[in-house]
MARBA-3410 file (N, C-alpha, C, O; in Angstrom, 1 decimal):
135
2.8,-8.5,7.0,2.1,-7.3,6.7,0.9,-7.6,5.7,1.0,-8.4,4.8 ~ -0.3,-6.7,6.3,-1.5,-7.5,5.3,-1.7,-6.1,4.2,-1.3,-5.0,4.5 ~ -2.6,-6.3,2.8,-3.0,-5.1,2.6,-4.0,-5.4,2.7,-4.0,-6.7,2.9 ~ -5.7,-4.7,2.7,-7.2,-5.1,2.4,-7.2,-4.6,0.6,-6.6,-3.7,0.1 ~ -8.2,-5.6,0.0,-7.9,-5.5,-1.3,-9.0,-4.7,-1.6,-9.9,-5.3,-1.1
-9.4,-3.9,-2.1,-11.2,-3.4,-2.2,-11.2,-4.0,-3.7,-10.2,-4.7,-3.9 ~ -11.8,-3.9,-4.4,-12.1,-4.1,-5.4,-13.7,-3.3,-6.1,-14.3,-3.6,-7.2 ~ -13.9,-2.3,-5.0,-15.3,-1.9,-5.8,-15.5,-1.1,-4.6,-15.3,-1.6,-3.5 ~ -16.1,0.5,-4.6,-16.3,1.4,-3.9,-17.4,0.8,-2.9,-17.5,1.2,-1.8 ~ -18.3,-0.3,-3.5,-19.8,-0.4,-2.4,-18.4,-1.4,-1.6,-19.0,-2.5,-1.3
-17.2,-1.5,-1.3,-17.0,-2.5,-0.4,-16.8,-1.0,1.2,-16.9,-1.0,2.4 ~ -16.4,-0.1,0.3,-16.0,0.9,1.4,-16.5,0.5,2.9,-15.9,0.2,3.9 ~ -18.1,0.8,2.7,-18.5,0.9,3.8,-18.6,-0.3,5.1,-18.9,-0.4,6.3 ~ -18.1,-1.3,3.9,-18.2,-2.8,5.1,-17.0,-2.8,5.5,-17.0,-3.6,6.4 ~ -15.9,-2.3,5.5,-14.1,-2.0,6.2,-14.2,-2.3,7.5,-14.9,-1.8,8.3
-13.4,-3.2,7.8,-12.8,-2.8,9.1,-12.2,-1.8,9.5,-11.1,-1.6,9.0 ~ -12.7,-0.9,10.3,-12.4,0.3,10.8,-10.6,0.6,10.8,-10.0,1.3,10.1 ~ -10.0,-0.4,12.1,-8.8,-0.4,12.3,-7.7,-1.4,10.8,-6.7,-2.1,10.9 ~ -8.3,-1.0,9.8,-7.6,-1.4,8.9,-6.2,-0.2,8.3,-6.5,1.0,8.2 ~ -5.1,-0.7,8.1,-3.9,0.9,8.1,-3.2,0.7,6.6,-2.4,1.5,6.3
-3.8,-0.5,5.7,-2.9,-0.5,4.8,-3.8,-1.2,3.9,-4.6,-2.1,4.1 ~ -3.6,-0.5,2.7,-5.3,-0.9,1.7,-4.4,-0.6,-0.1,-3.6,0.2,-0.5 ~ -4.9,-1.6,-0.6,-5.1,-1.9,-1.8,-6.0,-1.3,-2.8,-7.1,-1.9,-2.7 ~ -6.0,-0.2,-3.8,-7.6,0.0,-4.4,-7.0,-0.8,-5.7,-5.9,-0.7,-6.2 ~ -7.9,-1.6,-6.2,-8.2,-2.1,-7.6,-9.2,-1.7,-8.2,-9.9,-2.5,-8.9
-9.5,-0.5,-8.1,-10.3,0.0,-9.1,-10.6,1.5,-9.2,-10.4,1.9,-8.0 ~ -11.0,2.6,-10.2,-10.0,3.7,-10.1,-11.3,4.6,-9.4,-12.4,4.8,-9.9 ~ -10.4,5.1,-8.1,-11.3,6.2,-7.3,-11.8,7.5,-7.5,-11.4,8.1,-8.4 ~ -12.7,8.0,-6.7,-12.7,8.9,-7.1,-12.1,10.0,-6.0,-11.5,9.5,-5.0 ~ -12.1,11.2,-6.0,-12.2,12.1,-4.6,-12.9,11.5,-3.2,-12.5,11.1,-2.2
-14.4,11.7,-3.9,-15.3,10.8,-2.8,-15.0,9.8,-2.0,-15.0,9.5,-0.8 ~ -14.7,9.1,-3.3,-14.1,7.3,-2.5,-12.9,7.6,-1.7,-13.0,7.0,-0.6 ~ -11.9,8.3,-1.7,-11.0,8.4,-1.1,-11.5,8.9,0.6,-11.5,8.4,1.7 ~ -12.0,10.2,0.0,-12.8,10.7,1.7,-13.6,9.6,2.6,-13.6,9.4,3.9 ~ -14.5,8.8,1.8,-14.6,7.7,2.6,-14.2,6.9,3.1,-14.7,6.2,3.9
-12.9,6.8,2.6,-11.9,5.4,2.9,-11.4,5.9,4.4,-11.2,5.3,5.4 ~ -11.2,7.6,4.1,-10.6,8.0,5.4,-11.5,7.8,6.3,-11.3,7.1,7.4 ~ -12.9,8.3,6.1,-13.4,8.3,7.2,-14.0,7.4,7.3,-15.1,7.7,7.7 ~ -13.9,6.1,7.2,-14.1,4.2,7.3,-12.9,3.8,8.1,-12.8,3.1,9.1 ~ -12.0,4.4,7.4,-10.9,4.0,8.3,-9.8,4.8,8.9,-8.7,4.7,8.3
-9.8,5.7,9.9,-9.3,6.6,10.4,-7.7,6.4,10.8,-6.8,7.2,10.9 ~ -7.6,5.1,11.1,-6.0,4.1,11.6,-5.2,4.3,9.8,-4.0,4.2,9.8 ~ -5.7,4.4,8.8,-5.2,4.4,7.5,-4.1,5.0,7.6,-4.1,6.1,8.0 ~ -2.7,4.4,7.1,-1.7,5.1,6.6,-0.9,4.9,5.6,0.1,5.5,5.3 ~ -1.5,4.2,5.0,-0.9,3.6,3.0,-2.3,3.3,2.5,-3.2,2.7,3.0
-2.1,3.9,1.1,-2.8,3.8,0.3,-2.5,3.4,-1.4,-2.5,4.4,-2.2 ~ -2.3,2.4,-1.8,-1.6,1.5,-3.0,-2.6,1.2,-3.9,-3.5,0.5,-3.7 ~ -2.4,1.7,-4.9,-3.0,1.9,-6.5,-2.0,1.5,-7.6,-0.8,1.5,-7.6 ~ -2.9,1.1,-8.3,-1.8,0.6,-9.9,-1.4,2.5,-10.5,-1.9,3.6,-10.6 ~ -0.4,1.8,-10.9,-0.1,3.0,-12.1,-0.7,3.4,-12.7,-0.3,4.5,-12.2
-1.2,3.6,-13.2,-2.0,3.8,-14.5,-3.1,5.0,-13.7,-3.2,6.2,-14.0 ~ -3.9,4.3,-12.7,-4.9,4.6,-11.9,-4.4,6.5,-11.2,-5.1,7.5,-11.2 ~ -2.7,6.2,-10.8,-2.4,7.3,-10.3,-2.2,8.4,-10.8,-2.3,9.5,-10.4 ~ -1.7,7.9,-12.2,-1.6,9.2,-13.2,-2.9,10.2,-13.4,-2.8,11.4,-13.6 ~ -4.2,9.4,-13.2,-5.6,10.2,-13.0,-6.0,11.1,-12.1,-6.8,12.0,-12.3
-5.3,10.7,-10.9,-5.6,11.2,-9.3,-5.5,12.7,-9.3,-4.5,13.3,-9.7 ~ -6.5,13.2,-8.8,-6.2,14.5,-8.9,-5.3,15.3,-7.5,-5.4,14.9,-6.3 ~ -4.5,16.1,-8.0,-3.6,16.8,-6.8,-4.0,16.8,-5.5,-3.6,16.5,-4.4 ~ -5.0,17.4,-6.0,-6.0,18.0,-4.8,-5.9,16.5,-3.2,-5.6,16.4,-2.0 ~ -6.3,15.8,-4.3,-6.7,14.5,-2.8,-5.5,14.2,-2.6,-5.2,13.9,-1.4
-4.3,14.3,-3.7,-2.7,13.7,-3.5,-2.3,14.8,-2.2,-1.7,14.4,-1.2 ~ -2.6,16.2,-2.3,-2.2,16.9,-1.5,-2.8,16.4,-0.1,-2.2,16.4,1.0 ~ -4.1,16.0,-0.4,-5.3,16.1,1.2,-4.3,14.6,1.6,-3.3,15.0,2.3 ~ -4.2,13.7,1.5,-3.5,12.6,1.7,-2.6,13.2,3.0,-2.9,13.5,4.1 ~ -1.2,13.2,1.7,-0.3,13.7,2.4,-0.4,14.6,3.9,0.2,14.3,5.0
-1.4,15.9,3.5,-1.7,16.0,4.6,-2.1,15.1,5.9,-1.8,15.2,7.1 ~ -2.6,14.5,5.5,-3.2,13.2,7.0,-2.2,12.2,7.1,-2.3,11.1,7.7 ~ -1.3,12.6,6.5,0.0,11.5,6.7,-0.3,10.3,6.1,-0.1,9.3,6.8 ~ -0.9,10.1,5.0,-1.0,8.6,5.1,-0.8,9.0,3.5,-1.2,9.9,2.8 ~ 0.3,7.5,3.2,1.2,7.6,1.9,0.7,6.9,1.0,0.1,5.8,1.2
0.8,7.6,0.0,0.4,6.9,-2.0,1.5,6.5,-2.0,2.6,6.9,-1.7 ~ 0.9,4.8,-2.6,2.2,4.4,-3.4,1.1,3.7,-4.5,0.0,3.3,-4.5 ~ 2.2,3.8,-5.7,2.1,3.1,-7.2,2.4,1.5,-6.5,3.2,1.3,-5.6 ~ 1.3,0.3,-7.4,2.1,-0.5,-7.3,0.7,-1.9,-7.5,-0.5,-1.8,-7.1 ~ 1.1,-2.8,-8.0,0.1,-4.0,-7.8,0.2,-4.9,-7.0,1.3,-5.1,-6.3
-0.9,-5.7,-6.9,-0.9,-7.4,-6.0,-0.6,-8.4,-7.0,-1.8,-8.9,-7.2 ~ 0.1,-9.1,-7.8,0.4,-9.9,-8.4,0.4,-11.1,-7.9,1.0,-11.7,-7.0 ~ -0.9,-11.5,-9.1,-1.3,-13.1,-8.5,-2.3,-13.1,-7.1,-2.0,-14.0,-6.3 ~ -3.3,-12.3,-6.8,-3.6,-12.4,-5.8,-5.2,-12.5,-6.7,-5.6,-12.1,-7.8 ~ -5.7,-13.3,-5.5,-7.1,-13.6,-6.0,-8.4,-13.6,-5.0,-8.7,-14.7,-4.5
-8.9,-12.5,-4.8,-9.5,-11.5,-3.8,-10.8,-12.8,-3.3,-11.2,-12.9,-2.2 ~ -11.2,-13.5,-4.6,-12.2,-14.6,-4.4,-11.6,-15.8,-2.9,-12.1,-16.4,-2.0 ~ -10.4,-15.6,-3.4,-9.7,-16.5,-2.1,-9.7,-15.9,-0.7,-10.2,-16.4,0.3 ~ -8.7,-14.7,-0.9,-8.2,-14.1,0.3,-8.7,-12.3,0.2,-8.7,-11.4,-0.7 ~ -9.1,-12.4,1.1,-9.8,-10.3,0.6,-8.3,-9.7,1.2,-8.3,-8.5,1.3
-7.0,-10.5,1.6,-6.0,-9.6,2.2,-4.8,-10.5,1.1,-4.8,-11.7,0.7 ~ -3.7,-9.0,0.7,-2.7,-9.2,0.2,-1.6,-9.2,1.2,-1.4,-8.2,1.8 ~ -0.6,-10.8,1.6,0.1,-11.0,2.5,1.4,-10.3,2.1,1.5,-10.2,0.9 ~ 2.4,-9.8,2.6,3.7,-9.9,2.3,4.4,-10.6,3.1,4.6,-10.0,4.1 ~ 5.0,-11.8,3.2,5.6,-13.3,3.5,6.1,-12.2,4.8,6.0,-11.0,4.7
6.7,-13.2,6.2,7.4,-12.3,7.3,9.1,-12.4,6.7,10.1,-11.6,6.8 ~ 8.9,-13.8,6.0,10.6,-13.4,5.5,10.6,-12.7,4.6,11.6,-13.2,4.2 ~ 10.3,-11.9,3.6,10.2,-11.1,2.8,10.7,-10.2,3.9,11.8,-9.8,3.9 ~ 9.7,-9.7,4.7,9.9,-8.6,6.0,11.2,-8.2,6.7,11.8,-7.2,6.9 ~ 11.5,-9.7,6.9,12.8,-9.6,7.9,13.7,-9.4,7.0,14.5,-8.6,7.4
13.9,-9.9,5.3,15.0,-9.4,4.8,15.1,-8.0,4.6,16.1,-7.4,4.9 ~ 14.1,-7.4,4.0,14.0,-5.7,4.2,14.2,-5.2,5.1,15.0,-4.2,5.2 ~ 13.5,-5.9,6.5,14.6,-4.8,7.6,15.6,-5.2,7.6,16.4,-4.3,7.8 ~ 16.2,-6.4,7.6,18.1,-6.6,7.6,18.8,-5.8,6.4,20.0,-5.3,6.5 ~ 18.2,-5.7,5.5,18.9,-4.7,4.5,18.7,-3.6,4.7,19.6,-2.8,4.4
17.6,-3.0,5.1,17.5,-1.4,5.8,18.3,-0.8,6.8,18.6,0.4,7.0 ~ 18.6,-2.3,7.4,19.2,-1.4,9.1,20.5,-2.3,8.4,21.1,-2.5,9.5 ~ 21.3,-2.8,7.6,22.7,-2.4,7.5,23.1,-1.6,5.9,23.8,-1.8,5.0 ~ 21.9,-0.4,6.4,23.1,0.6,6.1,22.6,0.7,4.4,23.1,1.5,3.6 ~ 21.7,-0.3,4.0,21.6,-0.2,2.2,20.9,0.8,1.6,20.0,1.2,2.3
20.8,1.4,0.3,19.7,2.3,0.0,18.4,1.7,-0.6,18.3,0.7,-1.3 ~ 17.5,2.4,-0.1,16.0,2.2,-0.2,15.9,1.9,-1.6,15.0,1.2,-2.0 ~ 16.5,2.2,-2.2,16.3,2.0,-4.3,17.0,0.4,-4.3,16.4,-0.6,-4.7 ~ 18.1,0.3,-3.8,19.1,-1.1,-3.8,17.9,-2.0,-2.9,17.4,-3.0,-3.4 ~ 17.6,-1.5,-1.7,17.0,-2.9,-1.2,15.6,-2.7,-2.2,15.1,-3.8,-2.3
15.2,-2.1,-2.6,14.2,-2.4,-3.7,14.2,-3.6,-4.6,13.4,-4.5,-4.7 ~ 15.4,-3.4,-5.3,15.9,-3.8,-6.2,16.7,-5.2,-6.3,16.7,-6.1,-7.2 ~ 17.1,-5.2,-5.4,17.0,-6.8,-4.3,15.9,-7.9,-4.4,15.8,-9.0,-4.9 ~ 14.9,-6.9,-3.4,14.0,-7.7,-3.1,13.0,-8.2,-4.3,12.4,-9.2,-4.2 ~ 12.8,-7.3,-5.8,12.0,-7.4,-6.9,12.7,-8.8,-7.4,11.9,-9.7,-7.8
13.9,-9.1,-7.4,14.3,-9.8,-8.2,13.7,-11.2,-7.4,13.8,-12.3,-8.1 ~ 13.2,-11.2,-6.3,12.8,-12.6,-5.7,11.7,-12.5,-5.9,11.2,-13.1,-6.9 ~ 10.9,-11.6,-5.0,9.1,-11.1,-5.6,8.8,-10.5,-6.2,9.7,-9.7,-6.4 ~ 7.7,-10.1,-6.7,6.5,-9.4,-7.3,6.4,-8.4,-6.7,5.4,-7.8,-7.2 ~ 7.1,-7.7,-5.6,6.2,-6.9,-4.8,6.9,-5.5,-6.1,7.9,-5.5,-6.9
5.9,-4.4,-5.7,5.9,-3.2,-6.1,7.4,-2.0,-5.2,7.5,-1.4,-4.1 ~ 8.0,-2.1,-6.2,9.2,-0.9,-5.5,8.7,0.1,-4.4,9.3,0.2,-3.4 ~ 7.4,1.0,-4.7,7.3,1.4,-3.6,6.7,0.6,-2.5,7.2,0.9,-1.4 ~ 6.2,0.2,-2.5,5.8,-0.9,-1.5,7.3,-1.4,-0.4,7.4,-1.2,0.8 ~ 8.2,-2.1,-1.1,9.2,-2.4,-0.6,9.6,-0.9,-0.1,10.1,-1.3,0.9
9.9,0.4,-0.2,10.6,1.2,0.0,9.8,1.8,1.7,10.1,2.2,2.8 ~ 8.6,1.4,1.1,7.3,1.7,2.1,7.7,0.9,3.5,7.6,1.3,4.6 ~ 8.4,-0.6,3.0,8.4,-1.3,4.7,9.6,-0.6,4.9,9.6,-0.1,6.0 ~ 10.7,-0.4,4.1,12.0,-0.6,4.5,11.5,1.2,5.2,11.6,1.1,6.4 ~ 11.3,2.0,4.9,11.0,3.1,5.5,10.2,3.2,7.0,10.4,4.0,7.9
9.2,2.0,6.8,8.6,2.0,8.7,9.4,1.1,9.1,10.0,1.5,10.1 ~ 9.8,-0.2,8.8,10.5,-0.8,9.7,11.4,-0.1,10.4,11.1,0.1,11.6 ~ 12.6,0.6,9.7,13.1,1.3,10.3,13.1,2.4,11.2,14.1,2.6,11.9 ~ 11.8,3.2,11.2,11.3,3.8,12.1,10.5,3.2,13.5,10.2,3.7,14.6 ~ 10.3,1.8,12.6,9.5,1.2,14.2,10.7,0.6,15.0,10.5,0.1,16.1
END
């Protein structure tokens, strides 16, 4: 699973269209969000640091939701956008979240599992274990 990292609103417009899972490192506005959608229409995760979300106004948290495509809190740790403009999550990282999803564990437990190996952000982890399972 890839994220795209933005790092700065003028990246908006250069997106790959069919991108579904995005990173903001830097704090949006309304605007910026409506363009992300309408840059990237396949979008269905949208991942911000903390701090960033506590600002967010309802309004877009609500418009989101509506278009089905989910906020999560959470960082890229150690990732260095000068290298890679995508945040990887390993396939074995992957495969253990769905083996712990599909027997049967709770979404907070395989969280909590998986943090203790990586860096990844709880919702994020809750985020695969939630589509895997549905895919």
């Amino acid at each position: 699973m890839r994220l795209r990292v933005i790092s700065a609103r003028t990246e908006i417009p250069n997106l790959n269209p069919n991108e579904k899972a995005v990173h903001l490192a830097f704090r949006a506005s309304n605007v910026d969000f409506l363009n992300l959608m309408q840059r990237c229409p396949r979008l269905r995760m949208i991942q911000v640091p903390p701090s960033y979300r506590k600002t967010m106004s309802n309004a877009i948290q609500v418009f989101l939701e509506m278009q089905g495509i989910d906020m999560l809190e959470g960082d890229v740790w150690g990732h260095r956008k000068d290298l890679d403009e995508y945040y990887t999550v390993d396939d074995t990282t992957l495969e253990e979240i769905r083996a712990l999803a599909a027997s049967g564990v709770s979404a907070d437990d395989v969280a909590d599992q998986i943090q203790r190996k990586t860096r990844m952000g709880s919702d994020l982890i809750k985020y695969i274990a939630k589509t895997k399972m549905a895919a």
